[in-house]
N, CA, C and O of each residue as an XYZ file, in Angstrom:
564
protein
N     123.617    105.411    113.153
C     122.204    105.367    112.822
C     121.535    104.279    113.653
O     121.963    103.127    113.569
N     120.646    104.535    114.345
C     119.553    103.886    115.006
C     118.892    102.634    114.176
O     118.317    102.925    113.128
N     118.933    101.426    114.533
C     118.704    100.258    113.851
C     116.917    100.581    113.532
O     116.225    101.345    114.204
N     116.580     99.997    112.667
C     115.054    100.135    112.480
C     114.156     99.281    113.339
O     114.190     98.074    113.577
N     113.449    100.116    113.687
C     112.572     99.509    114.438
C     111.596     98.010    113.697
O     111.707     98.215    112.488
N     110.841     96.831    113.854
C     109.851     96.122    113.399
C     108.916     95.624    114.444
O     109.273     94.657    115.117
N     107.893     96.112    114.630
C     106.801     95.531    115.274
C     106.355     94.092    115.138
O     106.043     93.657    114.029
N     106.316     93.384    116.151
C     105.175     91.810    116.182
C     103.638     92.595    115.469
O     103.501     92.162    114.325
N     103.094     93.074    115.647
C     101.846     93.200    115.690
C     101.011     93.954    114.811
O     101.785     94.551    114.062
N      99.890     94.222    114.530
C      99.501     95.369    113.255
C      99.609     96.546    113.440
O      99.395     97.092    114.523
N      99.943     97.081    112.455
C     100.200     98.452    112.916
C      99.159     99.454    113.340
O      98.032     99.191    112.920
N      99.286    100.682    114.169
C      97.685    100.894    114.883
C      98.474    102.969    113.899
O      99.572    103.392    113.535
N      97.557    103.313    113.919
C      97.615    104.955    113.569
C      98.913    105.704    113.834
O      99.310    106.582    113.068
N      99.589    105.328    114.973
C     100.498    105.902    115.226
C     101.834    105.386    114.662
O     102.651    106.254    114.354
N     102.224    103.905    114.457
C     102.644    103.367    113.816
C     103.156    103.669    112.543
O     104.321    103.787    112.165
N     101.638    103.818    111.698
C     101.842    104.345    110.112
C     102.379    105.821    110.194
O     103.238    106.179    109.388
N     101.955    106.582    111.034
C     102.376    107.779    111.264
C     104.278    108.270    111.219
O     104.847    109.111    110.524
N     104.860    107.253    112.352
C     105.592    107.131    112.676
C     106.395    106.522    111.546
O     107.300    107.305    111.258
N     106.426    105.303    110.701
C     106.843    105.273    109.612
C     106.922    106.122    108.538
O     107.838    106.212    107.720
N     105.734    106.836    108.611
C     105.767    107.979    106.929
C     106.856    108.767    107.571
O     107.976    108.907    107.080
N     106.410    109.326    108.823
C     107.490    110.455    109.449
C     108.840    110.097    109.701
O     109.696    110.896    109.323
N     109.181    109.100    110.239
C     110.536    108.723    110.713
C     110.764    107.616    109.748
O     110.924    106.753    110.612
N     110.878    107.084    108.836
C     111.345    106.070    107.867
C     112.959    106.108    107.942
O     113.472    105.875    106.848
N     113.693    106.303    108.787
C     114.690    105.882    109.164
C     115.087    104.963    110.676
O     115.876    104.057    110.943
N     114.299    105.580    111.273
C     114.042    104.417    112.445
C     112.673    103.412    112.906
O     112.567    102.677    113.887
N     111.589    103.721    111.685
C     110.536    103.271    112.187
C     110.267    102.292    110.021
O     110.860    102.570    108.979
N     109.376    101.439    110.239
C     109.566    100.724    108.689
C     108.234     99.940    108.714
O     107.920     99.301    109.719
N     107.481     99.981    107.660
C     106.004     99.139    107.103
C     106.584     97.718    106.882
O     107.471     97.236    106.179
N     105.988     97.412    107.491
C     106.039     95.759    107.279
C     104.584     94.888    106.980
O     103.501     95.454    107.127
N     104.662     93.673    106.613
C     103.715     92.947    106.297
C     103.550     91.669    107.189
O     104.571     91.332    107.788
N     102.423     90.899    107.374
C     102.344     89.945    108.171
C     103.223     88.879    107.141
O     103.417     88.788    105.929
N     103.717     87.975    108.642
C     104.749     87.050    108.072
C     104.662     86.207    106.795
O     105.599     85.847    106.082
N     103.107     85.917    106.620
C     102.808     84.761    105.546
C     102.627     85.920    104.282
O     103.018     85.637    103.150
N     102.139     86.948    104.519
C     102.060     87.807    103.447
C     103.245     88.113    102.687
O     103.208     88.267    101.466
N     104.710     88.241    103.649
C     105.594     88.946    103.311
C     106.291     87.411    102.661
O     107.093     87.513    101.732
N     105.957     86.114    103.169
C     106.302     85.262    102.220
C     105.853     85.126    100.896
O     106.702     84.974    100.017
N     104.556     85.159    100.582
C     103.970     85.322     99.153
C     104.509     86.095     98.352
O     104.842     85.900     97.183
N     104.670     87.694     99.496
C     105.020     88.667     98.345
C     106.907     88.220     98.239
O     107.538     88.440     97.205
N     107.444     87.696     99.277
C     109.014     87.281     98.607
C     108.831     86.254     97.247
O     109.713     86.334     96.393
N     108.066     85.599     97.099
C     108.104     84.351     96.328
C     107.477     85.716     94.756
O     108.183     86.224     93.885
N     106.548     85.818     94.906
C     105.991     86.659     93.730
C     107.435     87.701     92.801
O     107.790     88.004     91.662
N     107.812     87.890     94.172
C     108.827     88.945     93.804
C     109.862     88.315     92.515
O     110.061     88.708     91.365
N     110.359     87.244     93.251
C     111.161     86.567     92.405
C     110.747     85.815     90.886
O     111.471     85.133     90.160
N     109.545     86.144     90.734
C     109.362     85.796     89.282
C     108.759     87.087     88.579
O     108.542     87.059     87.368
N     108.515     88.104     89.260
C     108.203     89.358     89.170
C     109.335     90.441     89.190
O     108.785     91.500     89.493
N     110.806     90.658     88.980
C     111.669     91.561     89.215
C     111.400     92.807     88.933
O     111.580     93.719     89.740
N     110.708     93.043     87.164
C     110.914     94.172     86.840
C     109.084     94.330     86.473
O     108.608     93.317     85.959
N     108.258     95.315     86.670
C     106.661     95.512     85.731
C     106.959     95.868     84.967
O     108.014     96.497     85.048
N     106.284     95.760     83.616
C     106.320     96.312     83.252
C     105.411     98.019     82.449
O     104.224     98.332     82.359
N     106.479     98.605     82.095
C     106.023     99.777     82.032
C     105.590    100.716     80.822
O     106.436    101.410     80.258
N     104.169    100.722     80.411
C     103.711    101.400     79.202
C     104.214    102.965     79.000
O     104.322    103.406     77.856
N     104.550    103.875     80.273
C     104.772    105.069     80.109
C     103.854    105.835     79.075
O     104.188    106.539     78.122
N     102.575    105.487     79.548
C     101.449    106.273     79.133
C     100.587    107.195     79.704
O      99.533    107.577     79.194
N     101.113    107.601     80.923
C     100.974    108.834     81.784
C      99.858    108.470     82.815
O      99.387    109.370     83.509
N      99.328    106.915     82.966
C      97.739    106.471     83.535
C      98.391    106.188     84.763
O      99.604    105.997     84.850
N      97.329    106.151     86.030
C      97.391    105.690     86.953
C      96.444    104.948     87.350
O      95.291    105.288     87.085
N      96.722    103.637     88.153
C      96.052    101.993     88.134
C      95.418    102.261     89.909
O      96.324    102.301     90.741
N      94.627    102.355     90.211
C      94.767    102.423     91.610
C      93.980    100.986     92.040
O      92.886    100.597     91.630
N      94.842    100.363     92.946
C      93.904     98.963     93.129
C      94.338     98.546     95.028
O      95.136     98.991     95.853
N      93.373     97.562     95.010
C      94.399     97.058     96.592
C      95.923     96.592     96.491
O      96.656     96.182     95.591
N      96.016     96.806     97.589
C      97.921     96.034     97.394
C      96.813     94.734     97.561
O      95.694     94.502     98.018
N      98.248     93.878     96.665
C      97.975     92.349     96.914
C      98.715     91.618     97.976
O      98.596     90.483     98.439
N      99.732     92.879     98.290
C     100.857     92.032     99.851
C     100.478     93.346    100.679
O     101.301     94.262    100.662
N      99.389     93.493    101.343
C      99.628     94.788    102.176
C     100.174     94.518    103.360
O     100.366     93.487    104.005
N     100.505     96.298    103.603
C     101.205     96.075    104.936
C     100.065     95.097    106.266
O      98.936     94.637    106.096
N     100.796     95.080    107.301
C     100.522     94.681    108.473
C      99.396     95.775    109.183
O      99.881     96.906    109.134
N      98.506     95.774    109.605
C      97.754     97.328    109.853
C      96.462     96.581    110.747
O      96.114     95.403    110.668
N      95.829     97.750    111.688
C      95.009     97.385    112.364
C      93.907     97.842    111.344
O      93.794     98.699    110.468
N      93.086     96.749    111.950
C      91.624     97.053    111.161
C      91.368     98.764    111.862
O      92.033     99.264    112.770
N      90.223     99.397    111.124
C      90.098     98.939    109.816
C      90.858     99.653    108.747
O      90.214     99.943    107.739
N      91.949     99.942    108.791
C      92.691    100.803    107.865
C      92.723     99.524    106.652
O      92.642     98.314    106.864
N      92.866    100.222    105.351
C      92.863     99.192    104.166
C      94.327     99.798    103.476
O      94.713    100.938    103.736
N      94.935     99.054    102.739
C      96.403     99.538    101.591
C      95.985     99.581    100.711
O      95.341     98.534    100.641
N      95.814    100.271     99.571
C      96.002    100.471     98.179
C      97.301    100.975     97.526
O      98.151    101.562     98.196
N      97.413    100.790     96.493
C      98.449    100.905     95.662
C      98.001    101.973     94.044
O      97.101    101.578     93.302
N      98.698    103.132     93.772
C      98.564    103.592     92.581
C      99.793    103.671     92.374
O     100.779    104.145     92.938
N      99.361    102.673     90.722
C     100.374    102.285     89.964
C     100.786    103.101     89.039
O      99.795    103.192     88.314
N     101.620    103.769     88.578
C     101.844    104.919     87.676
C     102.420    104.842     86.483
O     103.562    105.300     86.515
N     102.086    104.442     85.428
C     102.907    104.570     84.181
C     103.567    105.661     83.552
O     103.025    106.386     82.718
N     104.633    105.766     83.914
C     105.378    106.505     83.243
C     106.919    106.919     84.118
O     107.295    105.877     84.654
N     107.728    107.863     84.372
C     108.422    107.814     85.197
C     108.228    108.756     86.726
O     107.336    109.522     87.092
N     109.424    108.320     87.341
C     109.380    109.390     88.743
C     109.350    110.753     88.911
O     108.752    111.195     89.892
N     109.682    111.217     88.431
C     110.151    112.422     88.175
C     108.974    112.969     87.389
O     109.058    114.195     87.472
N     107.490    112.494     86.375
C     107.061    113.105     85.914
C     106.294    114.147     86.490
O     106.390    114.103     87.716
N     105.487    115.170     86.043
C     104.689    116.034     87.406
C     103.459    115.748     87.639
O     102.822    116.108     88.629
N     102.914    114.823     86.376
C     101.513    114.007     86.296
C     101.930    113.096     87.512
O     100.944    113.068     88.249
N     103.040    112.264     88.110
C     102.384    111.412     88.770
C     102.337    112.442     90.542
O     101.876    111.851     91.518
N     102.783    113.717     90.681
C     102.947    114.104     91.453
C     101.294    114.543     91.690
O     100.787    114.633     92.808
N     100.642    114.771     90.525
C      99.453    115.634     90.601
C      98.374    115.088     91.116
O      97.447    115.601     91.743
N      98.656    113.566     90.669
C      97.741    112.521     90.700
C      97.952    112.490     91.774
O      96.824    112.697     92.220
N      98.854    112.333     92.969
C      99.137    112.056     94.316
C      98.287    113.244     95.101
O      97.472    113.161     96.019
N      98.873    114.527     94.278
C      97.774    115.567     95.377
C      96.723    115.709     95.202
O      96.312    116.443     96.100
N      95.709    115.366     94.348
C      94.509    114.939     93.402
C      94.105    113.725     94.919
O      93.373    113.795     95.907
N      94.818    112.962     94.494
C      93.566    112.095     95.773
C      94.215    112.491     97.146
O      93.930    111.522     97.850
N      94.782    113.191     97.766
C      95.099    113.818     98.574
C      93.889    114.814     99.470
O      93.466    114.921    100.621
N      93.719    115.297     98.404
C      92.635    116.562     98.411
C      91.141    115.653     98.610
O      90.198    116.025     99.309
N      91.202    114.314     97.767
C      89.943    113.729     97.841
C      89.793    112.968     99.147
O      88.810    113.384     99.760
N      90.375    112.086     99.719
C      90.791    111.475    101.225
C      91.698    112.349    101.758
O      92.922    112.429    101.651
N      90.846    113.017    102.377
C      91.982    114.274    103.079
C      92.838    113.428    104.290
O      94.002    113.634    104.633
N      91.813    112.327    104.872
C      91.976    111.559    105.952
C      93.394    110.717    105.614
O      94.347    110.750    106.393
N      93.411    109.948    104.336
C      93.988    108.995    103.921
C      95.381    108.992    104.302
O      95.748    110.006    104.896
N      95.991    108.356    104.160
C      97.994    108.357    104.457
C      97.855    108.140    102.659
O      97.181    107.358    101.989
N      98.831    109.227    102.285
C      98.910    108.721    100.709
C     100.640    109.327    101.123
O     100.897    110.233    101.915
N     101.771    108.403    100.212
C     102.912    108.557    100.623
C     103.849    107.833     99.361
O     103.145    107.039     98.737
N     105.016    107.899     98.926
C     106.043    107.671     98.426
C     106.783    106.962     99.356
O     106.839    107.396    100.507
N     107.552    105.606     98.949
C     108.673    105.158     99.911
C     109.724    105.747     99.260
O     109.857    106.077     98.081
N     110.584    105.843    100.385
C     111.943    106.641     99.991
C     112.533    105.415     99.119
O     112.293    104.230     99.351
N     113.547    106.025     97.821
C     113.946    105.306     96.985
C     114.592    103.638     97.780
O     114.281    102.461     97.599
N     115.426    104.212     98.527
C     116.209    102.556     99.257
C     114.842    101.776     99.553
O     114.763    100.602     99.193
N     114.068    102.218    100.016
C     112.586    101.147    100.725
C     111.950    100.763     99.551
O     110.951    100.086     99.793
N     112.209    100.987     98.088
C     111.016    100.924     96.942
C     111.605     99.214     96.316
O     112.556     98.953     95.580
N     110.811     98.497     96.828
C     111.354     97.101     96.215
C     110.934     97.041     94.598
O     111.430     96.258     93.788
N     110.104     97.851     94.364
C     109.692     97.775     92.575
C     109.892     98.921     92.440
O     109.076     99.693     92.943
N     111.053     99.463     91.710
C     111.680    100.808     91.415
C     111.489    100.994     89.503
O     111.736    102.115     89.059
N     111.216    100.287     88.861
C     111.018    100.700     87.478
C     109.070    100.956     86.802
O     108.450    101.244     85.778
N     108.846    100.574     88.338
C     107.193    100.994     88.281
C     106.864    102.197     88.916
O     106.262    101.674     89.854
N     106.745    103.993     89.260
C     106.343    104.328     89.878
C     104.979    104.018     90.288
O     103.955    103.763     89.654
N     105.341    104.143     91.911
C     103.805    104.314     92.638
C     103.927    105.018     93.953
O     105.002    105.463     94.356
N     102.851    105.104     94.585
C     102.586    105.094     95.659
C     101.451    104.607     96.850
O     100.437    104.038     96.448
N     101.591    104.785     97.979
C     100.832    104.125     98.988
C      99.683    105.034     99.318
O      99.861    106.243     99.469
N      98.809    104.611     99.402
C      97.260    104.792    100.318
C      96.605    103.736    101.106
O      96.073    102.686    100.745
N      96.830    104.460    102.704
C      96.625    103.643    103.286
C      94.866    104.300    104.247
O      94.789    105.145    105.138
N      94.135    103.780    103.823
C      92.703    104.646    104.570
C      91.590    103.827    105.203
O      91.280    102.670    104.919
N      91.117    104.519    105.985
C      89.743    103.729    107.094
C      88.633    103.695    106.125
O      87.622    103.023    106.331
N      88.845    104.551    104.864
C      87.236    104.298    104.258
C      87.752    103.853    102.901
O      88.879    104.310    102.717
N      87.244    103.003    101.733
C      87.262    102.289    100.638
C      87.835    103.602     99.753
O      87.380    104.744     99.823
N      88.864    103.186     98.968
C      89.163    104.022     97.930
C      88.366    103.372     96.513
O      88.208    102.151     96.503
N      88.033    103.908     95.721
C      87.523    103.667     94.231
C      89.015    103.263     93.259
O      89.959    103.983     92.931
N      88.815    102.229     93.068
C      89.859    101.384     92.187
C      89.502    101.238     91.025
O      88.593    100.511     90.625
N      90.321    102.044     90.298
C      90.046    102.970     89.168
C      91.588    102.881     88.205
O      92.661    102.335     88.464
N      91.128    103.673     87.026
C      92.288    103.554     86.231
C      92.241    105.325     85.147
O      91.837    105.447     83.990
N      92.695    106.216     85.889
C      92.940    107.439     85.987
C      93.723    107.781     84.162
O      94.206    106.775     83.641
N      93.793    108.917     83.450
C      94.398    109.596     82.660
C      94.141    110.921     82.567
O      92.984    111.208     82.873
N      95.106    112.178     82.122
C      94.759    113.248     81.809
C      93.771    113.893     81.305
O      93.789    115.086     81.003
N      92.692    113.002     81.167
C      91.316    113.291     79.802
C      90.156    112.541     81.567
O      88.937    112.387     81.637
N      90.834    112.370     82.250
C      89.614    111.635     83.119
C      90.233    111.663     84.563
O      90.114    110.681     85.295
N      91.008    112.988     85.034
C      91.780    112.927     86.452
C      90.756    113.574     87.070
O      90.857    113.590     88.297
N      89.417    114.332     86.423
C      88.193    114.868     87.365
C      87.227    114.017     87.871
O      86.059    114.304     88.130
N      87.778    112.970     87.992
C      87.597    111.274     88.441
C      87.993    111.960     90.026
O      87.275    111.916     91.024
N      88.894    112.380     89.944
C      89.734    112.493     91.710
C      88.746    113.538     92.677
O      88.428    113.342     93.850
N      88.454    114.434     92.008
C      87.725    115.339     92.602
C      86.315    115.292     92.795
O      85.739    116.213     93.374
């Protein structure tokens, strides 16, 4: 297996591309001081916790990746588990709404917070940071 690639620099379109697509030789990274905060956070942070109430949190990442302006990271946070089909729906739900957007899953080995589902949105125009449920997912559309 081909060692993973890490860029010096922000990542430009092709980059993110290249990571969603090849996440075996290509990998999201964060700027150096970022990726220190988020190591330090981590460690008093191991596990979120998790209501498993079927909602989704959508907010900025607070450690985002490395990225050329003006792409922005967000994060939807998912209560409940992986496998449910609500959090799959919710994913194609704003999918459909930022058609533009990178919205993506890290493969399980890359998921440093594994008892929280989520996923990534990474987009050139502002997402609405919001807090989603089954009674209010026509929020997405």
């Amino acid at each position: 297996m081909k060692k993973r690639q890490v860029l010096p620099y922000p990542m430009s379109r092709l980059d993110i591309v290249n990571s969603i697509t090849k996440p075996y030789q290509y990998q999201f990274y964060r700027h150096p001081t970022v990726q220190e905060s988020y190591n330090e956070w981590m460690k008093l942070h191991k596990k979120m916790h998790n209501e498993n109430d079927k909602t989704l949190l959508i907010k900025k990442n607070n450690f985002p990746y490395y990225l050329e302006a003006p792409y922005r990271h967000y994060v939807a946070w998912y209560n409940g588990k992986w496998k449910d089909p609500q959090l799959h729906l919710y994913k194609e739900g704003l999918q459909q709404k930022y058609k533009k957007a990178f919205i993506f899953i890290n493969l399980p080995g890359a998921r440093s917070i594994n008892n929280l589902p989520h996923f990534h949105i990474i987009s050139k125009t502002p997402i609405l940071c919001t807090v989603l449920n089954v009674r209010n997912i026509e929020k997405l559309l």
